[in-house]
Every structure is written in structure tokens, then in C-alpha cells.
Backbone as JSON Lines, residues from 0, in Angstrom:
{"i":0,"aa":"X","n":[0.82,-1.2,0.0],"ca":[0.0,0.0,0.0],"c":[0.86,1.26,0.0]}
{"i":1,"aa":"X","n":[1.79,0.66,0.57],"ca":[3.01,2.19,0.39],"c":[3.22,2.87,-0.74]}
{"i":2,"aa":"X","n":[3.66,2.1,-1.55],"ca":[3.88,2.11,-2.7],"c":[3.0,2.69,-3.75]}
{"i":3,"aa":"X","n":[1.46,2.25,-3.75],"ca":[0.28,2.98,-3.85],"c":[0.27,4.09,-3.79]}
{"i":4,"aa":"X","n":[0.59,4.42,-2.57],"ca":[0.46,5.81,-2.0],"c":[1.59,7.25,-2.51]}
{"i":5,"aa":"X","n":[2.98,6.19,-3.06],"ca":[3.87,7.43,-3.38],"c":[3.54,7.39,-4.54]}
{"i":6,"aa":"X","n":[2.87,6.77,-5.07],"ca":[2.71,7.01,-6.41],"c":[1.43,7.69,-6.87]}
{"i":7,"aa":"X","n":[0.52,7.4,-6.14],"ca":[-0.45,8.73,-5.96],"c":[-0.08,9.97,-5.87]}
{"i":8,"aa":"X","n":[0.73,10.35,-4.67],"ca":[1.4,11.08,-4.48],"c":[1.87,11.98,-5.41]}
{"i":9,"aa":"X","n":[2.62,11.14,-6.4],"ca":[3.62,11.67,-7.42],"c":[2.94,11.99,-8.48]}
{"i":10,"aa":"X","n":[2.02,11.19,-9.04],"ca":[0.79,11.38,-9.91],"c":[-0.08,12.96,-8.88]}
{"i":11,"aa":"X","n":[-0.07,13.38,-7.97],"ca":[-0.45,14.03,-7.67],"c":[0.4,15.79,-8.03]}
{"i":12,"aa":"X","n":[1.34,15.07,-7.51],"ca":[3.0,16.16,-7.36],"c":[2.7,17.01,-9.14]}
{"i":13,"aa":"X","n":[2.2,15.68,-10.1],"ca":[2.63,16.16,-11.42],"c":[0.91,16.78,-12.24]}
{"i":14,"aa":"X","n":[0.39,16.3,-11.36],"ca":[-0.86,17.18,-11.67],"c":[-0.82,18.78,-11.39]}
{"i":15,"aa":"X","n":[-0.38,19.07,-10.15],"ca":[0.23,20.52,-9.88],"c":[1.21,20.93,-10.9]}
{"i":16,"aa":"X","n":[1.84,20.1,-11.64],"ca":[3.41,20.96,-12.35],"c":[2.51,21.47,-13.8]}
{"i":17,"aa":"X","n":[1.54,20.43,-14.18],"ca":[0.21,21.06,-15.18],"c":[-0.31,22.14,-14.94]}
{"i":18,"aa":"X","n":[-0.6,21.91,-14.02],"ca":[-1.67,23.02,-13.49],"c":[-0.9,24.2,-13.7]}
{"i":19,"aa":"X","n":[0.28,24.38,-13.25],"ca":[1.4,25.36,-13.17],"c":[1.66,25.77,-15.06]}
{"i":20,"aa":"X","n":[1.84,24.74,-15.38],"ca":[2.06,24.97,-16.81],"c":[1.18,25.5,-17.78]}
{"i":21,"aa":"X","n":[0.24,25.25,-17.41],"ca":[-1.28,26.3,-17.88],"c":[-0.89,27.37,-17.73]}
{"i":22,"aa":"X","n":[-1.16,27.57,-16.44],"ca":[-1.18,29.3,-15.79],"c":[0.11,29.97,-16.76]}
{"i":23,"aa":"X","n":[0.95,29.33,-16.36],"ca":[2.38,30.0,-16.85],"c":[1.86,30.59,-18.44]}
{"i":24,"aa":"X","n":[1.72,29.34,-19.63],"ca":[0.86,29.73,-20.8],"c":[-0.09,30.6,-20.9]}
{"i":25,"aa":"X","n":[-0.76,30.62,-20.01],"ca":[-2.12,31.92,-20.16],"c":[-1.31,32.92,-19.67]}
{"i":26,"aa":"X","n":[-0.42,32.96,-18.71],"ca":[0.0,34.29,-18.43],"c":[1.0,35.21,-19.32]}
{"i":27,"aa":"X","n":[1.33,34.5,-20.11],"ca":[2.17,34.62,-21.47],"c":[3.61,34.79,-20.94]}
{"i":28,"aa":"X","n":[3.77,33.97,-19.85],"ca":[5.34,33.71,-19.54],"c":[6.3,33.32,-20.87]}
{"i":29,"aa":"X","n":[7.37,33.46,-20.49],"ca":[9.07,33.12,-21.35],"c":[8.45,31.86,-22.46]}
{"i":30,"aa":"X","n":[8.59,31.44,-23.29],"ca":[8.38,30.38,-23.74],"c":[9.29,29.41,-23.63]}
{"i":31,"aa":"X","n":[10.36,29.58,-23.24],"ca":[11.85,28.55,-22.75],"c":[11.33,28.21,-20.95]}
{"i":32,"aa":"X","n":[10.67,29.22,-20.4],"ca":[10.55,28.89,-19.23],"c":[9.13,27.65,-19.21]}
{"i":33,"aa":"X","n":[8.24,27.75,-20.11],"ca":[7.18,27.08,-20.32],"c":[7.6,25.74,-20.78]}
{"i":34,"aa":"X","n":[8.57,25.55,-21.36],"ca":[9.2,24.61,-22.17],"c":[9.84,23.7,-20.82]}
{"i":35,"aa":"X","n":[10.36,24.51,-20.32],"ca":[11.69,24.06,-19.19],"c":[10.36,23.25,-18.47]}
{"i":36,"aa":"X","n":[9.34,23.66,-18.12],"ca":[8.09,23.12,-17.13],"c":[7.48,21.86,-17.85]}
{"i":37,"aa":"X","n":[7.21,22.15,-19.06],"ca":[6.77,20.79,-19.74],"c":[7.65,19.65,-19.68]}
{"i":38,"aa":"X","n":[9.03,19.55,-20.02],"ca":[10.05,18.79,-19.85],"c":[10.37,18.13,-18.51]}
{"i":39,"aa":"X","n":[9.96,19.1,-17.1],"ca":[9.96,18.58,-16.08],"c":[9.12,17.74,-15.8]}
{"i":40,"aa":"X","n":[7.73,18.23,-16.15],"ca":[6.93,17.15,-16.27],"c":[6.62,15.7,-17.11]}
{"i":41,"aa":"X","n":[7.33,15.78,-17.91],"ca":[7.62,14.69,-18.84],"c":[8.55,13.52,-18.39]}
{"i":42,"aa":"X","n":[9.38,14.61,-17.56],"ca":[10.65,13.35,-16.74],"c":[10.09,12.84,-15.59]}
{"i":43,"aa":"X","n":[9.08,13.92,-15.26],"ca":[8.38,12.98,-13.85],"c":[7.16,12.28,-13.91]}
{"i":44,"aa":"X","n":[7.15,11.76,-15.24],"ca":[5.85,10.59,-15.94],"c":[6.72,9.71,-16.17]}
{"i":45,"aa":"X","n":[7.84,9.83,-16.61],"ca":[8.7,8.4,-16.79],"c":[9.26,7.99,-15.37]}
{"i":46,"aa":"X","n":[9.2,8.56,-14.85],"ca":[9.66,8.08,-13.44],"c":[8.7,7.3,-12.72]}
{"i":47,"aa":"X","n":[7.36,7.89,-12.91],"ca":[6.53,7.28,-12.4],"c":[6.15,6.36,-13.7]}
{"i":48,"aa":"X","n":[6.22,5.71,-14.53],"ca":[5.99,4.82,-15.41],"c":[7.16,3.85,-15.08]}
{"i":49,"aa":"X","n":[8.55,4.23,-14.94],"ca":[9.95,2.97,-14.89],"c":[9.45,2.2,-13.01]}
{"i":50,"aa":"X","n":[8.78,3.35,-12.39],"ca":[8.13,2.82,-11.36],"c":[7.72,1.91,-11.11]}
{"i":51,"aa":"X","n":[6.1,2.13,-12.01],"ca":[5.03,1.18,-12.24],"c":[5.64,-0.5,-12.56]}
{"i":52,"aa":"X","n":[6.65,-0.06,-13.79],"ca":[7.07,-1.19,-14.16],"c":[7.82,-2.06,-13.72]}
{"i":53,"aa":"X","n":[8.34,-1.73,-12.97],"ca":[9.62,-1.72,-12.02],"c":[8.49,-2.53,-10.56]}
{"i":54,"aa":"X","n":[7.81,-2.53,-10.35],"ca":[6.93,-2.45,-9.27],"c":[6.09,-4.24,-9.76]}
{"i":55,"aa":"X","n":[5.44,-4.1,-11.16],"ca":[5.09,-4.72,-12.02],"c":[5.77,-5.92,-12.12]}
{"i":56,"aa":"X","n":[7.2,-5.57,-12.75],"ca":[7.91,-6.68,-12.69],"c":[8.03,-7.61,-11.29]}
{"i":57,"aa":"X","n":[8.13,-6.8,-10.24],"ca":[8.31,-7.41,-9.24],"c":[7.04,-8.62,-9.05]}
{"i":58,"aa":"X","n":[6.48,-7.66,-8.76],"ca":[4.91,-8.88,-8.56],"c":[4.84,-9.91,-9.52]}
{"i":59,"aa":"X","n":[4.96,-9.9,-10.54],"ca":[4.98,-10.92,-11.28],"c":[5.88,-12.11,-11.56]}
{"i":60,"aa":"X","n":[6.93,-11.62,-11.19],"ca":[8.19,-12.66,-10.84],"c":[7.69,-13.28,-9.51]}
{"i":61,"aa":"X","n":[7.16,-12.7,-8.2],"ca":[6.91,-13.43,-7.5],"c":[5.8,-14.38,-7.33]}
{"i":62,"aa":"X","n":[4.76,-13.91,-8.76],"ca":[3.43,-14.65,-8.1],"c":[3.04,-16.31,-10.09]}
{"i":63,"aa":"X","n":[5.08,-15.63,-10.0],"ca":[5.39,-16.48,-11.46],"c":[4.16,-15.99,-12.5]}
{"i":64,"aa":"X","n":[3.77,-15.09,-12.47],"ca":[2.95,-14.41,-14.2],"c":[3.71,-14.1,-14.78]}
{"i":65,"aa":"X","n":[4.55,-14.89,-15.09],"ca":[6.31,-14.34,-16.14],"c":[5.31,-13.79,-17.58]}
{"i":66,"aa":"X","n":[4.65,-14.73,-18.5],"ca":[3.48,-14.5,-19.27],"c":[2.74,-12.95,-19.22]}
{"i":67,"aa":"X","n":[2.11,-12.57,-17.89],"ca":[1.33,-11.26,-17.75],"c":[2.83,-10.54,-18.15]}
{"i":68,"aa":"X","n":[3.52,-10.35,-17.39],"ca":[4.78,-9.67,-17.39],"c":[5.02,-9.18,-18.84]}
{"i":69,"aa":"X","n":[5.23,-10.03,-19.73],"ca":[5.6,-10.56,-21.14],"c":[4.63,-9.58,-21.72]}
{"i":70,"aa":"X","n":[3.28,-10.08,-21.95],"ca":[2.42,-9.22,-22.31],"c":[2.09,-7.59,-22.33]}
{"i":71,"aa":"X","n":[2.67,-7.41,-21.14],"ca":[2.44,-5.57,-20.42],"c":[3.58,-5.17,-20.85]}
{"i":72,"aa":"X","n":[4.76,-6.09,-21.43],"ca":[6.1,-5.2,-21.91],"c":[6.3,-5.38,-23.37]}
{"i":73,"aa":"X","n":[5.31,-6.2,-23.96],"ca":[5.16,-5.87,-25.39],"c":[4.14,-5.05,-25.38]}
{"i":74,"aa":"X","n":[3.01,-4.39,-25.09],"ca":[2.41,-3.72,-25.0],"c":[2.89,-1.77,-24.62]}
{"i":75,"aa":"X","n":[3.79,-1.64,-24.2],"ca":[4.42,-0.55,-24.1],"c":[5.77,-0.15,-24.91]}
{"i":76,"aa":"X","n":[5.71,-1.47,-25.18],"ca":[6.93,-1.57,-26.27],"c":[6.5,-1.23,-27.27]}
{"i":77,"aa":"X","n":[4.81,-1.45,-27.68],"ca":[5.35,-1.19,-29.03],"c":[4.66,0.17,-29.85]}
């Protein structure tokens, strides 16, 4: 459930960096500074995606769904 939770969390963290990135756009901020914000947010979706997977893999090695595993990483793969 921990785990759950930071990742809510983080999915949360990056809903605010949107939210931020709007405003910034409507307010007709820098466009490098708008840029710099989108990019942050982009690195903190893969983080929380190498997470997921990372998290994913685990469970499945332990509960032997090598198969599910297989499936969810051709599926993002392709």
C-alpha cells in the first residue's frame, strides 16, 4: 500500500506541475521557461511509469505471471 500511496502522491506532485504549466501559458510567460516546465513534467511521468514497471515486474516474478509480465512489456513496447 506504500507504494500505492507514493505514487499517488507523485501522480499528484505532477498534476500541480500542469496546473502550473497552464497558468504559466495563459500568463504569457518566457516560452523557454514554459518549455523548461513541460520537460519537467515529462521526466516525472517516466519516473513514475519505470516505477510502475519496475513495481510490475516485481509482482509478477513473485506470483510467477512471467506471461502477464511478457504481455504488459510488449504492450508498451510497441
Amino acid at each position: 500500500m506504500e507504494e500505492k500511496d507514493a505514487i499517488v502522491s507523485q501522480l499528484n506532485r505532477i498534476n500541480g506541475q500542469l496546473v502550473g504549466v497552464t497558468k504559466m501559458y495563459s500568463d504569457e510567460r518566457a516560452c523557454i521557461d514554459v518549455v523548461h516546465q513541460i520537460l519537467a513534467v515529462r521526466n516525472s511521468l517516466g519516473r513514475v511509469a519505470r516505477e510502475l514497471l519496475t513495481s510490475e515486474a516485481s509482482r509478477c516474478t513473485k506470483e510467477q505471471k512471467l506471461a502477464d509480465f511478457d504481455a504488459i512489456l510488449k504492450e508498451l513496447l510497441r
